[in-house]
N, C-alpha and C positions, 0 to 999 in steps of 0.2 A: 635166673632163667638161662637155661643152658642156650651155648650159639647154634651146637649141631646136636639136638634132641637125638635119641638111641630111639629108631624106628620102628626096632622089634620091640622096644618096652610100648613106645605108643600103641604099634597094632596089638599088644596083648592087653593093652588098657581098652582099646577101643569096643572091641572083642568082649570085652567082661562088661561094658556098656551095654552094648548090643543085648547081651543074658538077660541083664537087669531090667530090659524095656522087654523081652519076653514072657517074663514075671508076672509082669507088670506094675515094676517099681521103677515109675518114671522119674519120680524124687532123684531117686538116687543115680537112675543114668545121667538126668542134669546135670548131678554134682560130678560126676565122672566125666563128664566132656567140658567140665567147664576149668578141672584139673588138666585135663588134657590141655586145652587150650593155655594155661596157664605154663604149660613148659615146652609146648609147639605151637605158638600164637599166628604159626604162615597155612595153620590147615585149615582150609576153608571149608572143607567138607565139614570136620566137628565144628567149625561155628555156625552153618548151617542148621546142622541136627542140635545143635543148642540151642538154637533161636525157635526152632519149629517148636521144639518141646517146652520151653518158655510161652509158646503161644498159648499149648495146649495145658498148661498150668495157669493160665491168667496173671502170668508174672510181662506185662506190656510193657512196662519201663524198660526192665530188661530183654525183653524182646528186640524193641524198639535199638538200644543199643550195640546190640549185635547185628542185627538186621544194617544198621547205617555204618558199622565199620565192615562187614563183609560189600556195602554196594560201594564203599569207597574204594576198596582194594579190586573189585570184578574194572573198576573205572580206569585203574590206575593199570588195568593187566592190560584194555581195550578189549574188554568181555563184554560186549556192548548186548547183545542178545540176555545173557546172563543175568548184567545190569539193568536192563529194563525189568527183567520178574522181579529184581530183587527189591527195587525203586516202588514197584506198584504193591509190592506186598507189605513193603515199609509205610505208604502212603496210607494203606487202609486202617491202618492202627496208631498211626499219631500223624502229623504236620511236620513234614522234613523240612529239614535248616532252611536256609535260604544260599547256601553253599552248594546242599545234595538240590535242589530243584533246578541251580545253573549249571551244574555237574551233568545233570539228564537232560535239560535244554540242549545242551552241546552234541549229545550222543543223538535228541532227536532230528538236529539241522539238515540233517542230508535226509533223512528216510520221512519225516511228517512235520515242514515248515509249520504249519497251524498249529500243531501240538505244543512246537518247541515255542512258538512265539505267547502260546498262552503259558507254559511253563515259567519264561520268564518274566511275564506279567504280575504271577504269583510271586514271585521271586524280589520284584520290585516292589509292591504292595508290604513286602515284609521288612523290605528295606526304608523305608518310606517312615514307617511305624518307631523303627529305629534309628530313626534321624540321620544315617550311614550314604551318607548323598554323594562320596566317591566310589563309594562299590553301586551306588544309583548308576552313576555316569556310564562305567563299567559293563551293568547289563544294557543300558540302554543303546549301545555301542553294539550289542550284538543284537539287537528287536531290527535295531537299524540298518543292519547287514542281511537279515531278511524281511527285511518290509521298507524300502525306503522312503516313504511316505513323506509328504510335505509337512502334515503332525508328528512324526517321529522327531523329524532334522529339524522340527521348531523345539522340544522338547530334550531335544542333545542341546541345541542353542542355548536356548534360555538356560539350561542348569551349568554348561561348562561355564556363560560369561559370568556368573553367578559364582563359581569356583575359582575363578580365575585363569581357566585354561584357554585363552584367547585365539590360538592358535587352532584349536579344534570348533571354538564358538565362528571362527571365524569362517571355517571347512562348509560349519554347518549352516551357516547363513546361506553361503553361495549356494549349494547344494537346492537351496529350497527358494532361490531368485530363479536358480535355472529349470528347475520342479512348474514354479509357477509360469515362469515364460512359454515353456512346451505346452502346460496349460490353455496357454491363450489369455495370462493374465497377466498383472503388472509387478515385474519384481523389483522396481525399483529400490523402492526401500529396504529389501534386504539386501540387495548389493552395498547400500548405504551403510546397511548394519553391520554386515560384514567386513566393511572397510574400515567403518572406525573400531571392530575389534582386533586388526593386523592390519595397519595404511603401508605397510612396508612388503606384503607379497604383493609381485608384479602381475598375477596373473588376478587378483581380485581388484587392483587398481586398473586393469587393462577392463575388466569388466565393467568395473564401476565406472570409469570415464567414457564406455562406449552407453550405459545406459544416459547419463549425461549429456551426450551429444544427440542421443534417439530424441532425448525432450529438448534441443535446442538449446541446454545450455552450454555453448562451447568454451565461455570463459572459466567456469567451473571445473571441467573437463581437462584444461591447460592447467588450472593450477593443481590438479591432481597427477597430471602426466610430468609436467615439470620435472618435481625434485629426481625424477629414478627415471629419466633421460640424461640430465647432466650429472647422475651418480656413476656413469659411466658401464657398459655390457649391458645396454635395454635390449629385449628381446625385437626380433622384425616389429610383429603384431605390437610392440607397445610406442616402435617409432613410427608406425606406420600412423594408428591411432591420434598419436601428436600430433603427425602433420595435419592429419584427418580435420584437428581440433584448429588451427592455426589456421587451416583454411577456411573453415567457418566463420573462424572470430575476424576472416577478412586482413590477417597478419601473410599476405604472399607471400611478402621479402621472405619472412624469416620462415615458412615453409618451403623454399624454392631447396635448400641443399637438401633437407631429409627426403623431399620425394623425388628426386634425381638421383639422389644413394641407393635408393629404394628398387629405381626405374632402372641402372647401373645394373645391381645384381639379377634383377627379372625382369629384359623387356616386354614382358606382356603385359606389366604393369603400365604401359605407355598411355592409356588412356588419362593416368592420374595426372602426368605432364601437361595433357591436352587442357585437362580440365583446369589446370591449375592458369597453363595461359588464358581461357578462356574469363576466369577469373579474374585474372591481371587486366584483361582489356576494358571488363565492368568496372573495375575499380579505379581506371584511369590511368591506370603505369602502363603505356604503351610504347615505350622506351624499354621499360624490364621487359613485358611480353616478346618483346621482339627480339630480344638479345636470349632471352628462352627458347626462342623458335628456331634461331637462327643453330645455337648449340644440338636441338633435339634433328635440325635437319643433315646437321653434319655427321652426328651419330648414325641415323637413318640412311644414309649415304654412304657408309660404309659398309652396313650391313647388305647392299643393295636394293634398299627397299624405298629408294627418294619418289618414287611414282607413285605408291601408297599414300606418302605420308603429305602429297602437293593435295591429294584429293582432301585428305583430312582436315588439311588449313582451309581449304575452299570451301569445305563446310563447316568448318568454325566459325570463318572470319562471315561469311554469310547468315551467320544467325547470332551476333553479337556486335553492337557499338560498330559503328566505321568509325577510323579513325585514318591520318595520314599516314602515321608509321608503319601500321599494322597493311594498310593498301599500294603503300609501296615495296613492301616485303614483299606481297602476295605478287605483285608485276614483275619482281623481279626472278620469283620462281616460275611465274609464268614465261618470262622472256628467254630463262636460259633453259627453258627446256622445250622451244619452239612452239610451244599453244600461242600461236599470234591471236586466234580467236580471246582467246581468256585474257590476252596482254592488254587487249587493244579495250575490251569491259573494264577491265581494272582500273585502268588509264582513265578512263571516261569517267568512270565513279570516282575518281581522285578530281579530276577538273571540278565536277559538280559540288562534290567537298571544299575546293580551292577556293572557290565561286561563293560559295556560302561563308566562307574567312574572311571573304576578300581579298585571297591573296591572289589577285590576277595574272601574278607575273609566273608564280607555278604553275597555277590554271594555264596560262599561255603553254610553257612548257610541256604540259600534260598531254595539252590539244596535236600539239605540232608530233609529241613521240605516236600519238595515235592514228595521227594522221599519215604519219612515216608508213606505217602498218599495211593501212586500209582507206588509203584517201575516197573512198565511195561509200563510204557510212553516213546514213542519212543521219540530217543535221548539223554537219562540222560546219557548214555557212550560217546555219543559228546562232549554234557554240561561237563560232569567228566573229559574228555582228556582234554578241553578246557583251564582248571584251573590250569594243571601237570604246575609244574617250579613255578607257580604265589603264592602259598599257602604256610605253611607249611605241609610238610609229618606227616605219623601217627607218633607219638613217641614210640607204642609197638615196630616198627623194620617189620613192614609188608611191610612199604617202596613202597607198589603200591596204596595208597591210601592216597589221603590229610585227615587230621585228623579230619575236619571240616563237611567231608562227608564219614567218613566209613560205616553210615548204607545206606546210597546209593542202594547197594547191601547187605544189613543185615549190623547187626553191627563187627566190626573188628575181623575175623575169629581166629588170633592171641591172641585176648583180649576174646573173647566169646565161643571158641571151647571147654571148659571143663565145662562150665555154664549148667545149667538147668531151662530153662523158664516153669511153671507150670499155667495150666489156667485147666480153669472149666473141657473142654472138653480132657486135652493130659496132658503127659508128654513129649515138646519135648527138646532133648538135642541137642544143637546147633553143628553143623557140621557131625551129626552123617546120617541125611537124612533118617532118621525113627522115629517114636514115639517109646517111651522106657516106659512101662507099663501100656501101652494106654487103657489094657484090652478091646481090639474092638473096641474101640469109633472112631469116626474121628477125626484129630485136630481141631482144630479152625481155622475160618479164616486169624487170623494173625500167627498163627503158618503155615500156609499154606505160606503164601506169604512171611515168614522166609526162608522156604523148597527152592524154586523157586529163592529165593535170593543169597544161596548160592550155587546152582547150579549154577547159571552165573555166580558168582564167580568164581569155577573152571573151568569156561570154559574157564578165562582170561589167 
């Protein structure tokens, strides 16, 4: 078979065909296009007119063969128009391969999805027949590119893990957890499935362990997040997840550095801090809480946002557990940033805590910084009685006041009645209940609320 056929001998062979079907000796033009073809096998015109006149001779075999090597080669040119007459004309007179029906599936994908996805339908049915369950997988790879359907990606599943292609069964599980969850259904179990066909891609163990944590198992959840955290490069989302899981399981300690790494690269994440203290004060580490607090306000205080974040603990620490640590925090944020109002609450609520420990002698302390504050807050002569017998007394000999809280009501009248307090505005000398060389001025406010103090003093 020659490489470069003599083109003037074919058009003079063609030509003397051409007579012969004038004739009407179609026999013979057959045989003359099918010699043609036989020493120029690239002209698709004479296999054309070969095949047509094959038809019209009731030679179908041969039809049929010509027919399916011209639509392979119209395939192979991207004659897609071409290839479609040739496909449908081929179709009418026998059952094409299951090669020519994925060949014309492909050319119908853009221009008639329905067409092309029944094509391959047919395509698999023949495959199916032929027990050929990797060229199965193959079409079913393209039904699924255009229809992805929750039945399809169960149907890629089940044949790849069946094959062994784990990697793709594993694709196709998730595909169809996430299929079902937009649903509005439960994809649990194929996140499950899929996990145990690849336990080792992070982004189906990230899924699997957040279904996990959705049903409250967080121990399960941890030992799936585990191994590929300490495998080292976990992605955000799969350390985020861990800690997510750790704080479920009620494990703070060991979630405190990943959500602070977390909180580190994106303070917006600062709620999960919040949460995490809040956590720590339920579970009774109010020592960690507080040394958590104390790091996330110093943080916050650089950024210049400590005004924000005083509000934040006031509402934490307000709808979780009192505790001492966590109320002496909170006064101390309150005291260095002048809310004597909120100091002077805090304070109170720590006595009343103290009170129920029985630790009196703090409860005294507690009383006396609050009273420092706001000695006109009803009840501190409650509070004061409350404590008589539990404390020690003053040791000057005044004997009506535990020693813990003599400024209560000023400071010990016995110990400070000959003193002289001096401020910008007075001279006032204690127990005297006038300024002493005041030359006019007013006193001050805390020589004022001194004055007042020891008035109710004598009024005891």
């Amino acid at each position: 078979m020659p490489e470069n056929p003599n083109r003037a001998e074919v058009a003079r062979r063609v030509e003397k065909a051409e007579k012969l079907l004038q004739k009407g000796k179609t026999a013979d033009a057959l045989t003359e296009y099918l010699q043609i073809l036989d020493s120029d096998p690239q002209n698709d015109n004479v296999r054309q007119m070969a095949a047509d006149l094959c038809l019209s001779l009731n030679k179908g075999p041969q039809a049929v063969r010509l027919l399916g090597e011209l639509f392979e080669r119209q395939v192979a040119a991207a004659e897609a128009t071409r290839a479609s007459l040739t496909y449908k004309k081929l179709a009418r007179y026998a059952n094409p391969t299951w090669e020519q029906k994925v060949r014309f599936g492909q050319l119908l994908e853009h221009s008639n999805k329905k067409l092309a996805i029944g094509t391959y339908e047919n395509a698999l049915e023949d495959l199916q027949k032929q027990g050929r369950k990797e060229e199965v997988l193959l079409v079913l790879g393209r039904v699924v590119s255009l229809e992805p359907s929750q039945t399809n990606h169960l149907r890629v599943g089940e044949l790849s893990a069946e094959l062994g292609e784990h990697v793709m069964a594993s694709q196709s599980f998730l595909q169809l957890a996430e299929l079902a969850e937009a649903a509005g259904g439960n994809g649990s179990s194929w996140f499950e499935r899929a996990y145990s066909e690849n336990p080792t891609d992070s982004k189906i163990a990230v899924a699997y362990g957040k279904s996990l944590l959705s049903r409250g198992e967080a121990g399960a959840a941890i030992f799936i997040f585990e191994p590929l955290v300490h495998a080292g490069d976990a992605s955000l989302d799969l350390r985020d997840q861990y800690a997510q899981a750790l704080l479920a399981a009620g494990r703070c300690v060991e979630s405190e550095p990943l959500i602070w790494q977390l909180f580190e690269q994106n303070p917006a994440r600062m709620h999960q801090v919040v949460n995490l203290i809040g956590k720590m004060i339920d579970s009774e580490l109010d020592a960690e809480a507080v040394a958590l607090a104390r790091k996330l306000e110093a943080f916050q205080r650089r950024r210049g946002e400590r005004r924000s974040f005083i509000a934040t603990m006031q509402e934490l620490l307000a709808s979780h557990r009192p505790s001492a640590e966590t109320l002496e925090f909170l006064a101390e944020l309150f005291n260095a940033s002048n809310r004597e109002t909120d100091y002077a609450q805090a304070l109170l609520k720590l006595f009343d805590l103290y009170c129920a420990n029985h630790d009196y002698q703090k409860a005294g302390e507690c009383l006396d910084r609050a009273a420092d504050v706001d000695p006109y807050e009803r009840g501190h002569q409650k509070r004061l009685e409350s404590l008589r017998g539990k404390i020690d007394w003053c040791s000057t000999g005044c004997a009506r006041r535990p020693s813990s809280v003599c400024s209560v009501f000023g400071n010990c009248f016995r110990v400070r009645k000959s003193t002289t307090r001096n401020c910008s505005g007075c001279t006032f000398r204690q127990g005297s209940n006038r300024s002493m060389q005041g030359q006019g001025r007013r006193p001050c406010q805390r020589c004022r609320r001194r004055r007042m103090a020891i008035r109710q003093r004598r009024q005891l």
